[in-house]
VMD Tcl script that draws the C-alpha trace (Angstrom):
set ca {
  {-19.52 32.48 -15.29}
  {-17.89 29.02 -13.23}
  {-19.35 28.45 -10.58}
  {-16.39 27.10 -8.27}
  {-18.58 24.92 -5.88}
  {-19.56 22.89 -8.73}
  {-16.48 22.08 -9.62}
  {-16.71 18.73 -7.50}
  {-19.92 17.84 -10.41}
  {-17.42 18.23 -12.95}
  {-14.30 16.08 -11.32}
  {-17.27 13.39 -10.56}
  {-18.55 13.21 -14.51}
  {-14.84 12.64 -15.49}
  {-13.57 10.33 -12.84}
  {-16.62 7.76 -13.54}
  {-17.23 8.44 -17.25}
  {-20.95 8.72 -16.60}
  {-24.07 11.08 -15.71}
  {-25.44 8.30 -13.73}
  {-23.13 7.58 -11.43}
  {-22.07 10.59 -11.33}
  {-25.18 11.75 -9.80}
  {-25.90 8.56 -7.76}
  {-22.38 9.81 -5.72}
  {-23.48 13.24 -5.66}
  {-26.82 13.15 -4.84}
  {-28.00 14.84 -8.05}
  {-30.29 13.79 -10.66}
  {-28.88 13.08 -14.07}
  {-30.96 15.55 -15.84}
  {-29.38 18.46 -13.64}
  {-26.08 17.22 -14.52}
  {-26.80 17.27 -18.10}
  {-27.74 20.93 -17.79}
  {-24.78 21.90 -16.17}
  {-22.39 20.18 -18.51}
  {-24.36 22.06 -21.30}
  {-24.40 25.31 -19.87}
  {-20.47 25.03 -18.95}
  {-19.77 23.92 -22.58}
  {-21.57 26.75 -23.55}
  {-19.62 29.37 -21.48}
  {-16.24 27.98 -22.65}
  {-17.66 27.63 -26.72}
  {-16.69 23.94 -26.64}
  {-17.17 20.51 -26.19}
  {-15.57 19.57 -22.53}
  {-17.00 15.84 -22.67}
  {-17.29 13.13 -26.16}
  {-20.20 11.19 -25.63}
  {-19.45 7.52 -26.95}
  {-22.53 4.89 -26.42}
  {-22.92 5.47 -22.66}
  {-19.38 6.81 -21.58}
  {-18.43 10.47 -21.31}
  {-15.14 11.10 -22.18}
  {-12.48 14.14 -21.74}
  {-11.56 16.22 -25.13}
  {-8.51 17.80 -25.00}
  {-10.82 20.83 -23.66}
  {-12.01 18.65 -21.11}
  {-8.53 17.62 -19.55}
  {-7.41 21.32 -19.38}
  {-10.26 21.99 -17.30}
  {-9.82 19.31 -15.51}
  {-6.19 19.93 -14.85}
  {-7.16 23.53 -13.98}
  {-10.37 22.10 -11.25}
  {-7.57 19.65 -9.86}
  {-5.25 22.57 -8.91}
  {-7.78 24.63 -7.56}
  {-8.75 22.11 -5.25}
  {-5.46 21.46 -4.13}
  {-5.29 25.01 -3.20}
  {-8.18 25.49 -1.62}
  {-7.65 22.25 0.77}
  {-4.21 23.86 1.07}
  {-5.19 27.36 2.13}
  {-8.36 25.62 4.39}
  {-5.50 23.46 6.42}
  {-3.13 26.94 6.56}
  {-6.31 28.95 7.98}
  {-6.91 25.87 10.10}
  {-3.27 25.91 11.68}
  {-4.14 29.13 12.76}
  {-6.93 28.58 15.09}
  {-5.46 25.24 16.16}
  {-5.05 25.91 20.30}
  {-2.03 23.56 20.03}
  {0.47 21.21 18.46}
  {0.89 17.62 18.99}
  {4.07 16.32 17.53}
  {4.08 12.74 15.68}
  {7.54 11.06 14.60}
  {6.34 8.50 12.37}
  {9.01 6.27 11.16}
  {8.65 4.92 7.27}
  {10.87 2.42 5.72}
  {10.99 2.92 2.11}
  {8.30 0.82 1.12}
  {6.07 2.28 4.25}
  {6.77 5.43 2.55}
  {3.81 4.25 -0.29}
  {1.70 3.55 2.24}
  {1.84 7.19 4.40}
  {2.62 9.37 1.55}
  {-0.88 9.07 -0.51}
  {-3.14 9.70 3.12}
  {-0.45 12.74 3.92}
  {-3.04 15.42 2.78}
  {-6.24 14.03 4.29}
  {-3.89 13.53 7.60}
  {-2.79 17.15 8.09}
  {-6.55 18.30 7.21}
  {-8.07 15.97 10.03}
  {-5.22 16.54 12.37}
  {-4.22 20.55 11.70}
  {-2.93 21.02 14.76}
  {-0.46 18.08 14.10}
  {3.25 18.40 13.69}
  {4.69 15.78 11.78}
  {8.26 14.43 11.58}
  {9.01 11.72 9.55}
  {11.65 9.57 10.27}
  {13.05 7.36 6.92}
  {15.07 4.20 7.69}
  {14.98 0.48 7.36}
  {13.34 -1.39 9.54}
  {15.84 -2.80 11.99}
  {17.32 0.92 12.25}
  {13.71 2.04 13.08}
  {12.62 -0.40 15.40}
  {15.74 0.64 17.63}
  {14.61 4.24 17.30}
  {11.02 2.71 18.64}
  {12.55 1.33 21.45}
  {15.05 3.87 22.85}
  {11.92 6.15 22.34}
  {12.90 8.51 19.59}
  {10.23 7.68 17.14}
  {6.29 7.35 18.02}
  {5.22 5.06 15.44}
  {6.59 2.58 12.90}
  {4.86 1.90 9.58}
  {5.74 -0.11 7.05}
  {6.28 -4.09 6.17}
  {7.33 -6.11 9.33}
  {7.60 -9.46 10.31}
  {6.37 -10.59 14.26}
  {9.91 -12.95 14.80}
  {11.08 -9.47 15.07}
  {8.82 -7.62 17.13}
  {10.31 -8.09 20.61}
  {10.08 -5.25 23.24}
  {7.04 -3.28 21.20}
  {3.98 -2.79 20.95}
  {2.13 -3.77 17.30}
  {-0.60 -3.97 15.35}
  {-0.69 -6.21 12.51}
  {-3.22 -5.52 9.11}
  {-2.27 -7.82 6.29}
  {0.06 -10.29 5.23}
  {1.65 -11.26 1.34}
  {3.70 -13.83 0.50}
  {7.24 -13.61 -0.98}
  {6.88 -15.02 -4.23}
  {10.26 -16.81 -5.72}
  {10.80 -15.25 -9.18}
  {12.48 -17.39 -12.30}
  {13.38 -15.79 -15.90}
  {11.32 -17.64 -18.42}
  {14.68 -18.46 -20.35}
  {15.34 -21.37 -17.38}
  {13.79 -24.60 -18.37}
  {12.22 -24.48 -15.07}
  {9.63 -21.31 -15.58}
  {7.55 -24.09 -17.51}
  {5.97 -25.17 -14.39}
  {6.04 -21.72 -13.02}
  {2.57 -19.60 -12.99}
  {2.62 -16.44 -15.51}
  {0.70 -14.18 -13.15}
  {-0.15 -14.00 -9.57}
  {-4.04 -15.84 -10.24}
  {-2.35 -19.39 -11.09}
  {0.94 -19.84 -8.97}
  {2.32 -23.13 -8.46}
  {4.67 -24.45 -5.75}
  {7.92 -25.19 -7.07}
  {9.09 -28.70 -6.38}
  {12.39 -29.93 -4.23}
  {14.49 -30.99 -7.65}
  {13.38 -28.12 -9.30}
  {14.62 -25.87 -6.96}
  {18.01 -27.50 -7.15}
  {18.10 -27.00 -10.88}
  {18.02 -23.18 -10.39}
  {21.21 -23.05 -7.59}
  {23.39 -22.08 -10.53}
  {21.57 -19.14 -11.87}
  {22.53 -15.41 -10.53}
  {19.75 -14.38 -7.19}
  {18.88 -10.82 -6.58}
  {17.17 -10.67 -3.22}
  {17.60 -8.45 -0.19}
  {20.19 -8.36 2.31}
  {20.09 -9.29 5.88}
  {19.91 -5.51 6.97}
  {16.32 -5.58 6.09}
  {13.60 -8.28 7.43}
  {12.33 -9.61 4.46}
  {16.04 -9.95 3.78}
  {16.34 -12.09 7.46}
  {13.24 -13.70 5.99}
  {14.33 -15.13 3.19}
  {17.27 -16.49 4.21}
  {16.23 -18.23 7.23}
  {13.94 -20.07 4.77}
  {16.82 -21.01 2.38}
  {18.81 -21.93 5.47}
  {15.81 -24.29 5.73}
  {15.97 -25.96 2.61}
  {20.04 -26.33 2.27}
  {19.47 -24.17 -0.67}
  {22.98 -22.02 -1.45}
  {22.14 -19.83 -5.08}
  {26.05 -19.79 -6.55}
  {25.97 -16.54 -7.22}
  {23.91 -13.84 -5.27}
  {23.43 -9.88 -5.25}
  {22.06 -8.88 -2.18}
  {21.12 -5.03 -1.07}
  {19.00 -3.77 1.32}
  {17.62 -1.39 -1.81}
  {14.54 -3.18 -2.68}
  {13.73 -1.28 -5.48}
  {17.44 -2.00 -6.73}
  {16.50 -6.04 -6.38}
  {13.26 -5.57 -8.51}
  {14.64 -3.35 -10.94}
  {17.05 -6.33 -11.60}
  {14.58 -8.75 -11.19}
  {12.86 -7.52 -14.28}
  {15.55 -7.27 -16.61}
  {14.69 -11.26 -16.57}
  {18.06 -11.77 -16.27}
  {18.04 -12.74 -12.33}
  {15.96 -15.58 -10.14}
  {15.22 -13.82 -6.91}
  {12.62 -13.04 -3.88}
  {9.62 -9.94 -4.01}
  {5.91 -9.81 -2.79}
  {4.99 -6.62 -5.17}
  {6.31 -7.64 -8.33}
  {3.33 -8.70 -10.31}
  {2.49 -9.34 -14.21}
  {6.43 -9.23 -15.63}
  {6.30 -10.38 -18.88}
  {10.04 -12.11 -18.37}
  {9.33 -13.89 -14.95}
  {7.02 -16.86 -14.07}
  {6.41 -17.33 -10.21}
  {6.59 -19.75 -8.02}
  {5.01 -20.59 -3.86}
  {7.87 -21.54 -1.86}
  {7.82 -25.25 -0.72}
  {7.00 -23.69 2.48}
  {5.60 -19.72 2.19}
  {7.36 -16.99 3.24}
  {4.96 -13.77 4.60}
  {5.53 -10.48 5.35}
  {3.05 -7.58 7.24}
  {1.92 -4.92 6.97}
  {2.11 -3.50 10.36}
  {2.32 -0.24 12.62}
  {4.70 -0.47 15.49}
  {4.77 1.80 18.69}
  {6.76 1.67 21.64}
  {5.80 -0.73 25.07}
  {3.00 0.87 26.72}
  {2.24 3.65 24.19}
  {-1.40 4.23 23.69}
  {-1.71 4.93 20.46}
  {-3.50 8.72 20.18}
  {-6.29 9.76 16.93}
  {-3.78 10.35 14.57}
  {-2.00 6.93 14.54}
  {-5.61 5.20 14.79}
  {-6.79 7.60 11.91}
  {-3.43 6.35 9.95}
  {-4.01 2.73 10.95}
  {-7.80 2.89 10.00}
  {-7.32 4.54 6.25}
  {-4.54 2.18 5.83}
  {-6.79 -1.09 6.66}
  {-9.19 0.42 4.07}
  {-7.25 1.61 1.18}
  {-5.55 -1.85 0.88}
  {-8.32 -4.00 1.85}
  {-8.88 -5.15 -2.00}
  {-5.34 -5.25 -2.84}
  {-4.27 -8.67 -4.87}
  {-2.54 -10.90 -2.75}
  {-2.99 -9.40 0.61}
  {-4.78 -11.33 3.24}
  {-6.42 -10.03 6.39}
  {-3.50 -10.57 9.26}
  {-5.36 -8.67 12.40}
  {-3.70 -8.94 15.94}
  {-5.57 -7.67 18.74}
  {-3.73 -4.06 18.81}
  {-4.89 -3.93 15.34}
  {-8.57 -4.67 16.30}
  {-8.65 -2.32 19.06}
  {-7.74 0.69 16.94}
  {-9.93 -0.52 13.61}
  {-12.71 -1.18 15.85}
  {-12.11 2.32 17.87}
  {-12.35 3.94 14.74}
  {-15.17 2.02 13.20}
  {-14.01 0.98 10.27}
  {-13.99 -2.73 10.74}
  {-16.32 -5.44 10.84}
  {-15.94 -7.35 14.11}
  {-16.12 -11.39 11.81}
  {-12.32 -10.25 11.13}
  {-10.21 -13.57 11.49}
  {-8.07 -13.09 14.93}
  {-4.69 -12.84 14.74}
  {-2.54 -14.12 17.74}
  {-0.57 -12.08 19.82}
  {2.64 -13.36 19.24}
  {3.53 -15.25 16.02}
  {0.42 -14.79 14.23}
  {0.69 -18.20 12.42}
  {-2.00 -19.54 9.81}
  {-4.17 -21.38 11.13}
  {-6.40 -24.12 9.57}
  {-10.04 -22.75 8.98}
  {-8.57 -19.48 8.13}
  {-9.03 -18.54 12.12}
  {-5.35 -16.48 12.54}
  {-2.68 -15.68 10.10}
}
mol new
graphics top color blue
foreach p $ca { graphics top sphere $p radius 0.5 }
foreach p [lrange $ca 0 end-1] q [lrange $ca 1 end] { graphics top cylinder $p $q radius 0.2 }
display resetview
């Protein structure tokens, strides 16, 4: 028969493709692994893994079962937090409010949240970000996550976590994309006349009802630059979806490796954050720090990010324990970049 509290061994084997590592993660040695994948094999008459060189590999036996372990987990950690809820001795309620790009960032921690926190309740509040930050400060919403910018963080409280630059996006058609870098590893800053060659192309960017909207245009503003013709929404999926028809020059900091765009640093770079936002004088309680903290960690090693810490943010990492305390300081207020890579 399965035995359903290995079924972790098996998930392990697949995810890293090896016996090894498998069993340097679990704490197993390699040649008990090998007899369990036997004996499992054996009880279903069939190959669950392809061995090729040093790799184990999934048959089509082995990604049923697979499928099948992945439910069963999802049920039991559903049925442990139900059981849980239960026995909780009381709710604490949490209005988080998520633009739609903060949504990316909540949505994949939502199940280990409502296991550490069963006793939580929830609500989340989706918006864009000047909306939100008005629900922050009349008090109807707890906590803001999401990309934010500091020029706009008067009368709250926040804690800032990383910062990526808006990249300016050209179709490779425009004589211009020659200079331009193919991929995020070799971008180039575009130069004054060269920007003045693309004012007569069509710009997709978003609007002012969004911050990285605000953003962008205050830097434009900057350079006299006035794109002839502009669509502007404060969807910006809708902008990047356009964006990669390569039909449209335009703004994004999460477009990456599109075959029909080259990209360029603005003459002078344009940033947004990653940030959590709470109301003046709210301590934030273990739920937000727990958010704050898995957030920190899960995009640590994400391409183009850079470390952006403010002293909120420091307080809660370093209250949870998940941060090393050589973390560049951010300042309070601006958080500007600072030479020696001090503050961004």
């Amino acid at each position: 028969m399965v035995n359903y509290k290995t079924l972790p061994y098996f998930m392990k084997i697949a995810d890293t493709g090896s016996l090894t590592e498998a069993g340097k993660e679990l704490g197993i040695s390699v040649s008990a692994l090998s007899r369990y994948v036997a004996e499992l094999e054996k009880y279903f008459g069939m190959p669950l893994f392809q061995r090729q060189k040093q790799e184990m590999l999934l048959t089509e036996a082995g990604k049923l079962y697979y499928q099948g372990c992945r439910r069963l987990q999802e049920l039991q950690n559903k049925t442990r937090y139900e059981i849980a809820k239960l026995t909780a001795p009381g709710r604490e309620r949490l209005r988080v409010g998520l633009t739609p790009s903060g949504v990316a960032f909540l949505i994949p921690l939502y199940q280990e949240l409502m296991q550490a926190f069963p006793e939580l309740e929830l609500e989340i509040v989706e918006g864009y970000a000047f909306q939100l930050l008005e629900g922050i400060r009349n008090g109807s919403i707890d906590m803001l996550f999401g990309y934010y910018h500091p020029d706009y963080l008067d009368g709250v409280e926040y804690a800032l976590f990383f910062r990526g630059e808006i990249y300016l996006l050209v179709p490779r058609y425009h004589p211009v994309s020659a200079s331009g870098g193919v991929d995020l590893k070799n971008v180039t800053s575009i130069r004054p006349e060269e920007l003045r060659a693309l004012e007569g192309m069509s710009f997709a960017y978003t609007s002012d009802e969004t911050i990285m909207g605000k953003e962008i245009s205050r830097a434009l503003g900057k350079l006299a630059f006035h794109p002839v013709s502009q669509f502007r929404s404060r969807n910006a999926q809708m902008v990047n979806s356009l964006l990669q028809t390569g039909y449209y020059a335009g703004f994004s900091y999460y477009l990456e490796n599109v075959p029909e765009l080259v990209y360029f640093h603005m003459p002078e770079p344009i940033y947004m954050y990653t940030a959590a936002v709470f109301p003046q004088g709210r301590t934030p309680g273990a739920a937000e720090r727990w958010i704050c903290a898995r957030h920190a960690e899960s995009q640590r090693r994400v391409k183009g990010y850079e470390e952006a810490l403010n002293g909120l943010a420091r307080s809660i990492l370093g209250a949870e324990g998940e941060h090393p305390s050589d973390t560049p300081l951010c300042s309070e207020k601006h958080g500007r970049q600072r030479k020696g890579g001090e503050a961004v």
